[in-house]
PANUKOL-250431 format. One line per field, with one value per residue: chain; x, y, z of N, C-alpha, C, CB in turn; residue in one letter; residue number from 1. Coordinates in pm, whole numbers, plus 50000, padded with zeros to 5 digits. Each point is the difference from the previous one (the first is absolute). Last residue first. Glycine has a CB too. Layout:
<nodes>
kette (A; ...);
n.X (X; ...);
n.Y (Y; ...);
n.Z (Z; ...);
ca.X (X; ...);
ca.Y (Y; ...);
ca.Z (Z; ...);
c.X (X; ...);
c.Y (Y; ...);
c.Z (Z; ...);
cb.X (X; ...);
cb.Y (Y; ...);
cb.Z (Z; ...);
rest (A; ...);
nr (NUM; ...);
</nodes>
This chain:
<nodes>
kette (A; A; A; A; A; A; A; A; A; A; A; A; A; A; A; A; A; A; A; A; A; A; A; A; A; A; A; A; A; A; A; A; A; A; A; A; A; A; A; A; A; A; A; A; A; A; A; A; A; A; A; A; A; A; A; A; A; A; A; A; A; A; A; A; A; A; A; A; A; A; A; A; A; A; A; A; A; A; A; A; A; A; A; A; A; A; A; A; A; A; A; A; A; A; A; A; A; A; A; A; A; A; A; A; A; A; A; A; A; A; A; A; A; A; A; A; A; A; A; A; A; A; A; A; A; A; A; A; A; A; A; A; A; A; A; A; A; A; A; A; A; A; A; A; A; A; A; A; A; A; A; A; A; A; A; A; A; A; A; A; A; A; A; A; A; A; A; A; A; A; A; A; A; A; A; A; A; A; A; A; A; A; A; A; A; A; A; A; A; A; A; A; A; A; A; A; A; A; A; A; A; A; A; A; A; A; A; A; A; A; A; A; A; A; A; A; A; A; A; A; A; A; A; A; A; A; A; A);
n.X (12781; 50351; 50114; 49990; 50234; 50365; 49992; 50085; 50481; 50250; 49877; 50206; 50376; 50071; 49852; 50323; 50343; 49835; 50072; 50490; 50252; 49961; 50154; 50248; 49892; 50247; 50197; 50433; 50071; 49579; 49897; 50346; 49841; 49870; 49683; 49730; 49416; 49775; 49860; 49717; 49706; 49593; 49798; 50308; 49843; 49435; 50021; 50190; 49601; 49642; 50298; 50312; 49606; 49724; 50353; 50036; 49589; 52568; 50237; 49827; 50242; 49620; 49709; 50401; 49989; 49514; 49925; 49607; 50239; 49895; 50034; 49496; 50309; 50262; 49640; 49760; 50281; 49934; 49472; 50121; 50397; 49672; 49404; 49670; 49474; 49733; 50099; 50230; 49597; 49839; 50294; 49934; 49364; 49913; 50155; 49775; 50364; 50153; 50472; 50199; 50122; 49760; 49981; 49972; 50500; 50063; 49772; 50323; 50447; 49889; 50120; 50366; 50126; 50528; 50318; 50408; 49712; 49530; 49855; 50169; 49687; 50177; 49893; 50430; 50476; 50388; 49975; 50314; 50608; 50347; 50491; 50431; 50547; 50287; 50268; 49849; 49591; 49582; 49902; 50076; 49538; 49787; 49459; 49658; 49822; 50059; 49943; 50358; 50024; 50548; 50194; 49976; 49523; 49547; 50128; 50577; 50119; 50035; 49408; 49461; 49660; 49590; 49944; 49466; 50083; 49833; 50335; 50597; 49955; 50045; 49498; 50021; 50256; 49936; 50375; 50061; 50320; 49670; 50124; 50314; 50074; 50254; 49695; 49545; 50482; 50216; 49612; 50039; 50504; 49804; 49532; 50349; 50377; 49602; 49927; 50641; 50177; 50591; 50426; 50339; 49877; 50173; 50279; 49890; 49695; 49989; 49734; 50028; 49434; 49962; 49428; 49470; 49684; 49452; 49580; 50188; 50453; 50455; 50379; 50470; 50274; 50573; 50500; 50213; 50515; 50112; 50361; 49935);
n.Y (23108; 50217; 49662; 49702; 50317; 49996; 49579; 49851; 50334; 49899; 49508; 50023; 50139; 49748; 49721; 50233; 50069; 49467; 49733; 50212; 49653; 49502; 49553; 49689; 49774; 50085; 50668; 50107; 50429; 50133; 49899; 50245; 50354; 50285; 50282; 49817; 49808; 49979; 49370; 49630; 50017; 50137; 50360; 50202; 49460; 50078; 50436; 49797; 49683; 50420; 50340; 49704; 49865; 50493; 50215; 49563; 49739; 50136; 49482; 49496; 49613; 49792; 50247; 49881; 49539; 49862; 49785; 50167; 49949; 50425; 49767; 50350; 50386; 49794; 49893; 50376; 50244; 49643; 50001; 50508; 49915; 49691; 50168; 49461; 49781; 49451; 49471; 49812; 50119; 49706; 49574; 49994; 50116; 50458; 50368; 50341; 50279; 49809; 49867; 49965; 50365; 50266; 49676; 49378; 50089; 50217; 49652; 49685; 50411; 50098; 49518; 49997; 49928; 49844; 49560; 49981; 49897; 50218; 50615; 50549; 50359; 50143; 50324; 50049; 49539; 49787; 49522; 49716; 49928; 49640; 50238; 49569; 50011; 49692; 49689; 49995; 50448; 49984; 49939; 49455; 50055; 50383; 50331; 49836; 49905; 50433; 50163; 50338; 50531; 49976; 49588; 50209; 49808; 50193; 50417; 49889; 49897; 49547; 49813; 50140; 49529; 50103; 49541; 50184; 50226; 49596; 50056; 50149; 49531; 50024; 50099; 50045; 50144; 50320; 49724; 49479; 49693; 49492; 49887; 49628; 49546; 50004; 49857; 50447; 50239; 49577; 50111; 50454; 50046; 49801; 50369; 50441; 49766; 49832; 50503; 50116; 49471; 49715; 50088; 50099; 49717; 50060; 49796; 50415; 50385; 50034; 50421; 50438; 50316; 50650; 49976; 50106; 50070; 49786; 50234; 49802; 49528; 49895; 50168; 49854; 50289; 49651; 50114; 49449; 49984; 49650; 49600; 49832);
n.Z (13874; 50145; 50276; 49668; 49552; 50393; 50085; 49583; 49977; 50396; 50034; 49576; 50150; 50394; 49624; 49618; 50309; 50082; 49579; 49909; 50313; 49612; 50230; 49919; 50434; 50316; 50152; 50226; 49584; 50026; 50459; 50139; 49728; 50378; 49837; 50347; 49796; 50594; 50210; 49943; 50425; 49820; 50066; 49642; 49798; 50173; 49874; 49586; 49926; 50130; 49803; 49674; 49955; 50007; 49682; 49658; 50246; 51549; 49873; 49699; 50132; 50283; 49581; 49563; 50276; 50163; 49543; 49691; 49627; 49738; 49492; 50104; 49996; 49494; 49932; 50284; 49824; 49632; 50017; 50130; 49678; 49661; 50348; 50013; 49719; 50230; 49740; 50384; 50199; 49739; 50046; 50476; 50011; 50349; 50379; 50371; 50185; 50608; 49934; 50469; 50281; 50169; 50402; 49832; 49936; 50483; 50259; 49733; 50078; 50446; 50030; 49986; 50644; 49846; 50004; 50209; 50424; 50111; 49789; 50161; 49675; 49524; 50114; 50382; 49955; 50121; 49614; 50393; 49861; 49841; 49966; 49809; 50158; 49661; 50003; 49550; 49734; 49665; 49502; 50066; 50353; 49680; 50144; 49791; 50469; 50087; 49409; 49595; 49895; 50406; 50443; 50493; 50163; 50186; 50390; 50245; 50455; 49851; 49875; 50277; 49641; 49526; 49824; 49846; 49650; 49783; 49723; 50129; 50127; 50449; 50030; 50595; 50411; 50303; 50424; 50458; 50064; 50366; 50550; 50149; 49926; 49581; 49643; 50070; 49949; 49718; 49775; 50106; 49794; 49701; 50067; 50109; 49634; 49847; 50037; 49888; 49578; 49978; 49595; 50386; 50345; 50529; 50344; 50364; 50104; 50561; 50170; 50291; 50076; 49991; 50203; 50017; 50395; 49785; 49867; 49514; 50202; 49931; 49651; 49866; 49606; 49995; 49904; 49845; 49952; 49468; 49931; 49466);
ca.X (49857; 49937; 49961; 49890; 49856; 49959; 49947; 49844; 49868; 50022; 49919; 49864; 49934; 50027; 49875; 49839; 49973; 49975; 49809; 49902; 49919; 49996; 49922; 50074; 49959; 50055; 49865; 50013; 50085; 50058; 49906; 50049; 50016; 50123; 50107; 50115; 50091; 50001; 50033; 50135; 50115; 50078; 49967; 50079; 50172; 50049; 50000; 50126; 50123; 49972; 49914; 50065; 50103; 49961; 50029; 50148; 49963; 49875; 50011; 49978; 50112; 50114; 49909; 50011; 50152; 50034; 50074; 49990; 49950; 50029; 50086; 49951; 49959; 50069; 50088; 49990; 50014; 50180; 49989; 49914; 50077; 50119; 50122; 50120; 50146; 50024; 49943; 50106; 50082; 49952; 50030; 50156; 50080; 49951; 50028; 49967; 49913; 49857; 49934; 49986; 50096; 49984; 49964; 49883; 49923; 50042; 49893; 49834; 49978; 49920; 49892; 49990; 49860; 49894; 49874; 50017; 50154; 50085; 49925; 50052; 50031; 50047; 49826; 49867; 49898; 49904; 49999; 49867; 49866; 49894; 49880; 49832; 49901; 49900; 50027; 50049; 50119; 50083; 50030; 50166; 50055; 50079; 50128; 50078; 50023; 50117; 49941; 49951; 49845; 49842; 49996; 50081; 50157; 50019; 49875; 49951; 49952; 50127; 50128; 50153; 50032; 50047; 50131; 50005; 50049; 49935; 49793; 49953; 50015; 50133; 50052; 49908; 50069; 49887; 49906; 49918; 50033; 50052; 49933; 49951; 49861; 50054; 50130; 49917; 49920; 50055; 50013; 49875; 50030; 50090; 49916; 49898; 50101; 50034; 49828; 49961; 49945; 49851; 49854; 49943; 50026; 49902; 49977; 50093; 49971; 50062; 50025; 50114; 50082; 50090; 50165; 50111; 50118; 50134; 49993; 49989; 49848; 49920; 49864; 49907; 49864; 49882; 49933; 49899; 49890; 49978; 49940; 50047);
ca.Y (49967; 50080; 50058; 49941; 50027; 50104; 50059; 49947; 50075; 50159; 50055; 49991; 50079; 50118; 49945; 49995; 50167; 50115; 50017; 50104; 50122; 50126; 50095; 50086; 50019; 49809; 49909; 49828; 49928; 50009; 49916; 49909; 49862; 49973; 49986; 50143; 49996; 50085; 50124; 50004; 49998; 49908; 49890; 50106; 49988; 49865; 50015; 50068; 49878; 49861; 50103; 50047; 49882; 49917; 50109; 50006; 50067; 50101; 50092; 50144; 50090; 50012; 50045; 50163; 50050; 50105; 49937; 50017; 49898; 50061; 49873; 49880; 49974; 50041; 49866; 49873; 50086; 49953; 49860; 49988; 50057; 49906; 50054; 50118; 50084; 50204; 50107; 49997; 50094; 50148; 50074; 50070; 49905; 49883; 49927; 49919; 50023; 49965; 50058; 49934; 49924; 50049; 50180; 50086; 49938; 50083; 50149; 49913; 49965; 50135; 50004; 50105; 49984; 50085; 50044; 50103; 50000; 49894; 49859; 49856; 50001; 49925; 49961; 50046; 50098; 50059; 50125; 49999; 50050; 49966; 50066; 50041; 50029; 50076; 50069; 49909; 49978; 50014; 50173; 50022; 49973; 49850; 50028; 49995; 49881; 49941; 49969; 49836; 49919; 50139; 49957; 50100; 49996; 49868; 49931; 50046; 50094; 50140; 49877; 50146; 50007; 50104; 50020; 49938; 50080; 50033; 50017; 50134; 49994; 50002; 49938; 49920; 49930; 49953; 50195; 50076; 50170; 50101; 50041; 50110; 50040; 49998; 49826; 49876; 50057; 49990; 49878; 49911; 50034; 49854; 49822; 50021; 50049; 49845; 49962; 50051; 50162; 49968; 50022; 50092; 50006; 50028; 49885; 49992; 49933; 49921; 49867; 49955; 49831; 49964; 50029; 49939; 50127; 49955; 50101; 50164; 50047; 49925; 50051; 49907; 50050; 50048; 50115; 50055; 49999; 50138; 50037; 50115);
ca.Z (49988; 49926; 50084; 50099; 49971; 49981; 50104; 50011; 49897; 49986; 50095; 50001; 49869; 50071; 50128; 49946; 50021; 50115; 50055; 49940; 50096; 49985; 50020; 49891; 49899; 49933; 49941; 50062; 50004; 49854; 49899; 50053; 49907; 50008; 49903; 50034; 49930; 49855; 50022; 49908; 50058; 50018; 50120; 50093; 50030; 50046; 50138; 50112; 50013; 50082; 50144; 50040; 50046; 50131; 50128; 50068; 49878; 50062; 50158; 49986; 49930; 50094; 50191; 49968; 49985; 50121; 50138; 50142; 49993; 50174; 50016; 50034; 50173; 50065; 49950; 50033; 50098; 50037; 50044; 50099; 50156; 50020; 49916; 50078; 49957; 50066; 49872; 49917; 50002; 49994; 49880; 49977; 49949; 49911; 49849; 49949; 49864; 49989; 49904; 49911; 49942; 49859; 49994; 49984; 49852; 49863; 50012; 49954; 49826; 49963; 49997; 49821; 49980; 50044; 49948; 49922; 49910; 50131; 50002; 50003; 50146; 49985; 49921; 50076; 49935; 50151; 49952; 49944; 50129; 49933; 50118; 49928; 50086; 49997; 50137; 50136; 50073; 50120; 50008; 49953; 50098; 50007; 50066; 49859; 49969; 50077; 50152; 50020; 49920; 49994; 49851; 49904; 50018; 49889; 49989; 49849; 50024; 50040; 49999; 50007; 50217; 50032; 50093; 50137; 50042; 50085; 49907; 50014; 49837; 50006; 49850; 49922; 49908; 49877; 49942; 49958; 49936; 49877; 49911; 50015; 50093; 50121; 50031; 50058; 50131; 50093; 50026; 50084; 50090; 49998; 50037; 50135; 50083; 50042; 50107; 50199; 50022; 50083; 49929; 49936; 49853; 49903; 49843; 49937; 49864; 49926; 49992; 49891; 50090; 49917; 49998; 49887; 49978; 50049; 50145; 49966; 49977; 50029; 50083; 50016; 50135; 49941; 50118; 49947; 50155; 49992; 50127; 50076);
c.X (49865; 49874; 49912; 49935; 49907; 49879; 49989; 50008; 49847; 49891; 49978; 49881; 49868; 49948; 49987; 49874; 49851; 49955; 49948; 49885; 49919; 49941; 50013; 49914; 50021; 49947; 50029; 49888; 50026; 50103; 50017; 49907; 50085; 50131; 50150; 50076; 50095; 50177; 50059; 50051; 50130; 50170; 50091; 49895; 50002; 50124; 50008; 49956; 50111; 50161; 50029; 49985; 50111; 50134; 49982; 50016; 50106; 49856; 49935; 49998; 49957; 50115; 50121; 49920; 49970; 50136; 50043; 50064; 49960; 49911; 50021; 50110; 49967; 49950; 50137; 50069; 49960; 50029; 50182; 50037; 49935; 50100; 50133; 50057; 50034; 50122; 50006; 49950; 50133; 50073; 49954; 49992; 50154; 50110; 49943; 50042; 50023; 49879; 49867; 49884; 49953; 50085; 50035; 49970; 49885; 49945; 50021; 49906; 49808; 50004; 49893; 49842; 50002; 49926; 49951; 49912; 50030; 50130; 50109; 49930; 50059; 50003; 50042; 49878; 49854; 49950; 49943; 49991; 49872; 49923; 49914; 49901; 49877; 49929; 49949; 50047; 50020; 50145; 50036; 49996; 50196; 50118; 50081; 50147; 50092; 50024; 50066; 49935; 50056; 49923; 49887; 49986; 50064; 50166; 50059; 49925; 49931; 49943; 50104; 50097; 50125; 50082; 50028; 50128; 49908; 49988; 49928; 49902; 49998; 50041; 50136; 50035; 49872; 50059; 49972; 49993; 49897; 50018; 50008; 49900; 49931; 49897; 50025; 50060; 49852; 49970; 50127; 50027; 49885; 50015; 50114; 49970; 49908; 50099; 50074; 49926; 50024; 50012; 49860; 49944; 50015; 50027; 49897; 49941; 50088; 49960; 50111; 49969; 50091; 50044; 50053; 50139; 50099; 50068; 50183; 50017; 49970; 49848; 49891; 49897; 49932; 49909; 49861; 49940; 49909; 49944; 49969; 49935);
c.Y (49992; 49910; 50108; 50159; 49921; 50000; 50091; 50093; 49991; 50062; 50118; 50016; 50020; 50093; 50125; 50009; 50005; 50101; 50047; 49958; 50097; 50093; 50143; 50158; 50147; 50065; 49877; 49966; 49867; 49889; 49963; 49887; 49882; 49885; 49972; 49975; 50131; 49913; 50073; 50145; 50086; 49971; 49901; 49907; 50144; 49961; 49874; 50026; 50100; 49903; 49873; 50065; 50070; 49877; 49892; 50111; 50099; 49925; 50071; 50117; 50148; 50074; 49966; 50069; 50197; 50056; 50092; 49923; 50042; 49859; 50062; 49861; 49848; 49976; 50003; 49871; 49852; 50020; 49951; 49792; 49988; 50131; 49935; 50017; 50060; 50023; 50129; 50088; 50046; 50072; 50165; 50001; 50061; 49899; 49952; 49954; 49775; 49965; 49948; 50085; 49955; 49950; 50030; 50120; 49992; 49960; 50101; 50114; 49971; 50033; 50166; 50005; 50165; 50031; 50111; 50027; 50136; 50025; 49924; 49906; 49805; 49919; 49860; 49851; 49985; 50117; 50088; 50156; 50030; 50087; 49989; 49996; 50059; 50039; 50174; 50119; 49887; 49939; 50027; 50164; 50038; 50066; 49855; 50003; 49958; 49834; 49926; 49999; 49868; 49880; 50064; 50032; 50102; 50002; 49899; 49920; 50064; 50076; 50111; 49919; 50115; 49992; 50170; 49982; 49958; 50149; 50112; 50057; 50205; 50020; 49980; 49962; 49907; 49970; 49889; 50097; 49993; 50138; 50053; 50080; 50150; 50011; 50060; 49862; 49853; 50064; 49922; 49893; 49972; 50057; 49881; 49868; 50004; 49995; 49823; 49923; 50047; 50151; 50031; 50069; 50100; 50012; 50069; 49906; 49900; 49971; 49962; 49896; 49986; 49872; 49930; 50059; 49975; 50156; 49960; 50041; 50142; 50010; 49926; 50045; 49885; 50110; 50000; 50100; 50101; 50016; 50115; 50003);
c.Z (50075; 49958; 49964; 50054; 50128; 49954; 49996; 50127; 50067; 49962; 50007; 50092; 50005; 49879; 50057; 50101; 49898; 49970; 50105; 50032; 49919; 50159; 50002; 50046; 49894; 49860; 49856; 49883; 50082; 49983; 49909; 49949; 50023; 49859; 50027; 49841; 50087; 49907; 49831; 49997; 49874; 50107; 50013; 50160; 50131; 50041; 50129; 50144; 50052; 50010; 50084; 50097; 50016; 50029; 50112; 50073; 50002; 49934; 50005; 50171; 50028; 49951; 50037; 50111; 50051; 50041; 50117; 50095; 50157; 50036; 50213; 50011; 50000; 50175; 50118; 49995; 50060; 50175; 50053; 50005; 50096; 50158; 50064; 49952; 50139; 49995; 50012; 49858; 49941; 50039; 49941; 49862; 49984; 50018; 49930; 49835; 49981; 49829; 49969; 49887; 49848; 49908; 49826; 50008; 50021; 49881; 49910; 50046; 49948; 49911; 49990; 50019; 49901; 49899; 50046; 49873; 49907; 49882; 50102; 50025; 49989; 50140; 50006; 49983; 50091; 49921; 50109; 49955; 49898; 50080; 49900; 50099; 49937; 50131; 50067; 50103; 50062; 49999; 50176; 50027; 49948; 50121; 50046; 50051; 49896; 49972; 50012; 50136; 50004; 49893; 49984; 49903; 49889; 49981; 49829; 49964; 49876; 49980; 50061; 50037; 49932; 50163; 50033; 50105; 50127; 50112; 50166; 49937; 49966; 49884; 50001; 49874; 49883; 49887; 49885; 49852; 49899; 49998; 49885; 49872; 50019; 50111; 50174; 50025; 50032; 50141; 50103; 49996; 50101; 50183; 50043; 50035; 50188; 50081; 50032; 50039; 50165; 49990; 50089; 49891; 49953; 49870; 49907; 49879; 49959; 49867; 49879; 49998; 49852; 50017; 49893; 50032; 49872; 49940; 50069; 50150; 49957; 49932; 49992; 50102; 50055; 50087; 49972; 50132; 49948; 50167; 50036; 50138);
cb.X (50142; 50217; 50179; 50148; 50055; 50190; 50042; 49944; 50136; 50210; 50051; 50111; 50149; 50217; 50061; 50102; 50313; 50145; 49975; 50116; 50191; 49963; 49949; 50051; 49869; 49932; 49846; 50049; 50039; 49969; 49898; 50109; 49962; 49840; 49848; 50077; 49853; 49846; 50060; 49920; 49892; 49836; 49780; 50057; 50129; 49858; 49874; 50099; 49942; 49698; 49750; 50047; 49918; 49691; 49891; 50101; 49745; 50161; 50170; 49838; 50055; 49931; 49715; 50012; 50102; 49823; 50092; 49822; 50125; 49997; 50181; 49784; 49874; 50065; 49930; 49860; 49956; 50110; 49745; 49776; 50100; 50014; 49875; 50021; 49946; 49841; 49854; 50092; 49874; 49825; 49998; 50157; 49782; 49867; 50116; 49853; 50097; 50072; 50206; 50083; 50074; 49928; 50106; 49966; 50148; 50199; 49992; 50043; 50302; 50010; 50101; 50220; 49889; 50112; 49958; 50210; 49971; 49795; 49873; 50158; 49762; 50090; 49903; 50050; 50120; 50152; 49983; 49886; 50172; 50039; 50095; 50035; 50173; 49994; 50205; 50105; 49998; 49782; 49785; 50053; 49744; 49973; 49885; 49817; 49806; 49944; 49802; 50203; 49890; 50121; 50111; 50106; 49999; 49739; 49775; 50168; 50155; 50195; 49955; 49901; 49974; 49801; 50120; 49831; 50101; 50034; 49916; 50177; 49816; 50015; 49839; 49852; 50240; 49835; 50158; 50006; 50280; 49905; 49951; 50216; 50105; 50198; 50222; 49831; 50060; 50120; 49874; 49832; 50159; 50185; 49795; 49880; 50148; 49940; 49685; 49991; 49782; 49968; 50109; 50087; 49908; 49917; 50020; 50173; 49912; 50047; 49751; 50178; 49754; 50049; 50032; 49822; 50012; 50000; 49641; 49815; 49954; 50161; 50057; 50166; 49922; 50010; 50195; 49961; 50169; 49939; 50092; 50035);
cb.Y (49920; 50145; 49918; 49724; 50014; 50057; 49902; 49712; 49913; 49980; 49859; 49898; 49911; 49925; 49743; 49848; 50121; 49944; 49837; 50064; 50003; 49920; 49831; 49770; 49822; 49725; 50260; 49987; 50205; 50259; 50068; 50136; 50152; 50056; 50137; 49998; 49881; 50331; 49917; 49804; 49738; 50024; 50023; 50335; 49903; 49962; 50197; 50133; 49805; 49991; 50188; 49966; 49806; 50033; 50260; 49891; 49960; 50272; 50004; 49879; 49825; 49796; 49925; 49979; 49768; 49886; 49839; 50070; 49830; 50348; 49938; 50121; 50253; 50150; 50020; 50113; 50305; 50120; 49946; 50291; 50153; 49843; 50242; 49980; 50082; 50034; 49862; 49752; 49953; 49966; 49744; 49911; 49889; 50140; 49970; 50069; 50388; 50168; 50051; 49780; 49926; 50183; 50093; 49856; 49869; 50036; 49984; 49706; 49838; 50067; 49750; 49885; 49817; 50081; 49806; 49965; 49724; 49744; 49991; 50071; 50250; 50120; 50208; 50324; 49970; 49942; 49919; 49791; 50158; 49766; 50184; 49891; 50024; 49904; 49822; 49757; 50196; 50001; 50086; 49784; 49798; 49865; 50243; 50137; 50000; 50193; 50034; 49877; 50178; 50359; 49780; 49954; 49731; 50029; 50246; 50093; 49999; 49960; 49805; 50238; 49656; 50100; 49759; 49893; 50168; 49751; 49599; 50014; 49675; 49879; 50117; 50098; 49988; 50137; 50336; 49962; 50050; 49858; 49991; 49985; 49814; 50089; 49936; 50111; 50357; 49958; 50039; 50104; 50140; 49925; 50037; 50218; 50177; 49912; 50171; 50224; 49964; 49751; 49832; 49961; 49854; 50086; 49746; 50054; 50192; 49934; 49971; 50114; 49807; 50208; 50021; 49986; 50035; 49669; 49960; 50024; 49842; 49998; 50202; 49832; 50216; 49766; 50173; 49782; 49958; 50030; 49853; 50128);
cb.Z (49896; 49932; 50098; 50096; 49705; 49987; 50090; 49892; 49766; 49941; 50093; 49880; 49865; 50176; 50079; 49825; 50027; 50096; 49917; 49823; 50169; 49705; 50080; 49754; 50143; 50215; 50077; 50331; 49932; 49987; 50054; 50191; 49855; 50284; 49908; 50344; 49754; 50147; 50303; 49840; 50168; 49768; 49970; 49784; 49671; 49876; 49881; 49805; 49777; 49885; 49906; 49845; 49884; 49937; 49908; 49831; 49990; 49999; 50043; 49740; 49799; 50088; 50065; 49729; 49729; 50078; 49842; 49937; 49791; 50035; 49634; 49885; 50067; 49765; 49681; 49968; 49954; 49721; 49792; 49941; 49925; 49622; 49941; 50146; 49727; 50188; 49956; 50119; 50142; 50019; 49973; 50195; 49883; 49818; 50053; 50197; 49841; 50253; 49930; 50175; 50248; 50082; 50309; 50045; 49921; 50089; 50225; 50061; 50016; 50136; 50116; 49771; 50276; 50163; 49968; 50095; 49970; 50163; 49721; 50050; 50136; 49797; 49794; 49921; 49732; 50255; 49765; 50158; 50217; 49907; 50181; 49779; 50160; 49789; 49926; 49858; 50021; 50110; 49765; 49772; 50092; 49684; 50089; 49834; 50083; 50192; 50031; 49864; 49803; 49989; 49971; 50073; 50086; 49838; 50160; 49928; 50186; 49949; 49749; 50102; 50213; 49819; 49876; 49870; 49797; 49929; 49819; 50045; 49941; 50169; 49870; 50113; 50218; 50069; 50052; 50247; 50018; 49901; 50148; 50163; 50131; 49895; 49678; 49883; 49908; 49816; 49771; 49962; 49878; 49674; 49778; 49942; 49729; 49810; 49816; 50014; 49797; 50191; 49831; 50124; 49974; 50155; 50132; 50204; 49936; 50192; 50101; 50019; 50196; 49984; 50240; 49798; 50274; 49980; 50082; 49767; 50171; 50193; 49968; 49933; 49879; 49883; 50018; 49807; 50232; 49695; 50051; 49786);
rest (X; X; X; X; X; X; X; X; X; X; X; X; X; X; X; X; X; X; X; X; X; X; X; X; X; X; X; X; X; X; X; X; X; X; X; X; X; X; X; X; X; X; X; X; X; X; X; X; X; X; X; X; X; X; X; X; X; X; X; X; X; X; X; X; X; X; X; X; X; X; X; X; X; X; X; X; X; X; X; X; X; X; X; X; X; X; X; X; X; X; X; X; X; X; X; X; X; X; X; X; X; X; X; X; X; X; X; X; X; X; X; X; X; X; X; X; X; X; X; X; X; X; X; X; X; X; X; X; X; X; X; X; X; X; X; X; X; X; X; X; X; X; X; X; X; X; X; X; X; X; X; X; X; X; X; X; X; X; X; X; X; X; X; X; X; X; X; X; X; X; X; X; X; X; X; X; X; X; X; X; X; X; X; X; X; X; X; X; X; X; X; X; X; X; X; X; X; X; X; X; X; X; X; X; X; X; X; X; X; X; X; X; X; X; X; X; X; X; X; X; X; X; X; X; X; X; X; X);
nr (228; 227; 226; 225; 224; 223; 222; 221; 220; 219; 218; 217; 216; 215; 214; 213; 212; 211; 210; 209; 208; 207; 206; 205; 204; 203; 202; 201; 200; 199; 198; 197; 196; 195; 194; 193; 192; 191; 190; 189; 188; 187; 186; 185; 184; 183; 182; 181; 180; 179; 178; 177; 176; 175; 174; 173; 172; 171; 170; 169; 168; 167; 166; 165; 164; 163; 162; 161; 160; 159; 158; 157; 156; 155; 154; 153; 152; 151; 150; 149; 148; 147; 146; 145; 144; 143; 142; 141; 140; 139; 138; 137; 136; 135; 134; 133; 132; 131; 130; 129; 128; 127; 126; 125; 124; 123; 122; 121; 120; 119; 118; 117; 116; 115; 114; 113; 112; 111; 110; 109; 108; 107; 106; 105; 104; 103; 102; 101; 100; 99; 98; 97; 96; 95; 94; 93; 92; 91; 90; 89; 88; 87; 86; 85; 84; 83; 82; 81; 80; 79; 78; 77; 76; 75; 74; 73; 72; 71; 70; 69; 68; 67; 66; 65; 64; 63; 62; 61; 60; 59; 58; 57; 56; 55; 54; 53; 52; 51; 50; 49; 48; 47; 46; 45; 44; 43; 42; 41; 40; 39; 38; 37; 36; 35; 34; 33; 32; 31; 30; 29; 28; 27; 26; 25; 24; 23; 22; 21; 20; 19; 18; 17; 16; 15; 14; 13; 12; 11; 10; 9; 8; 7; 6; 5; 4; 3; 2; 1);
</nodes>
């Protein structure tokens, strides 16, 4: 199939960028998106010019590194997959496709259509994790959780952090909740609106109830912060 493609292309974080057209042609349509990008760089470097730039690592949807907004939708239309999981037969001959980078505050552009998740990793040091000394993974595997507390988990923990649900979105356990929302509000990401636009790009099925859990909790730890 022959397709034209609307990419973003921006030199750098301080560049303005803009919209450039190129040519997808002869594309298979078994070929994923990310091999559909590598057949199209590979005719941009035959012509002397500079690849179409972004991230990319297992191509298997583990990592959640391909993040780019396929027609204006963080990974693409298709709901619980990433943009790598995405086949080329779900277009058209002769198609048009707007590639651009996820846009988000907390998300700033690197070059193209990479950018920089590097506020996930501050988020996770302001409290993210669970300081109590285990031992060996079998000990811990010994400390009872109650089964709704381990599902509730089980659950947040398939979040492969690829940042869909930040570019979709339009607007000790006090101390780690204190610390990781205020980390997210430095960050940029700004309050939930209950739009659950999150709810519906995230590759992994992700319940928005962990918002509002999070938002619960913070509720609390700051009430009692302020009474102590």
């Amino acid at each position: 199939m022959n397709l034209t493609l609307k990419v973003w292309r921006q030199a750098h974080a301080d560049d303005t960028g803009s919209i450039e057209t190129y040519p997808a042609k002869n594309i298979p349509e078994e070929a994923s998106f990310l091999e559909m990008l590598d057949i199209v760089n590979q005719d941009i470097i035959e012509d002397g010019g500079d690849p179409i730039h972004f991230d990319h690592d297992c191509r298997e949807g583990i990592c959640g590194m391909c993040s780019l907004t396929i027609n204006g939708v963080p990974h693409s239309k298709e709901t619980g997959i990433t943009t790598c999981q995405v086949h080329m037969r779900k277009f058209r001959d002769g198609d048009t496709i707007w590639v651009e980078p996820f846009r988000a505050r907390a998300f700033p552009i690197v070059k193209d259509l990479m950018v920089d998740r590097s506020a996930f990793d501050r988020i996770v040091a302001a409290g993210g994790y669970i300081s109590v000394r285990t031992g060996a993974a079998p000990d811990a595997n010994s400390i009872p959780i109650r089964k709704d507390d381990a599902d509730d988990a089980f659950d947040s923990a398939a979040c492969i952090g690829c940042g869909a649900c930040v570019a979709a979105c339009k607007p000790e356990k006090d101390k780690r909740v204190l610390g990781m929302v205020r980390q997210m509000d430095a960050e940029g990401f700004g309050n939930c609106t209950n739009q659950y636009e999150c709810e519906g790009v995230c590759p992994k099925d992700i319940s928005a109830d962990v918002i509002a859990k999070l938002n619960r909790d913070f509720a609390a730890a700051t009430a009692r912060e302020a009474v102590e």
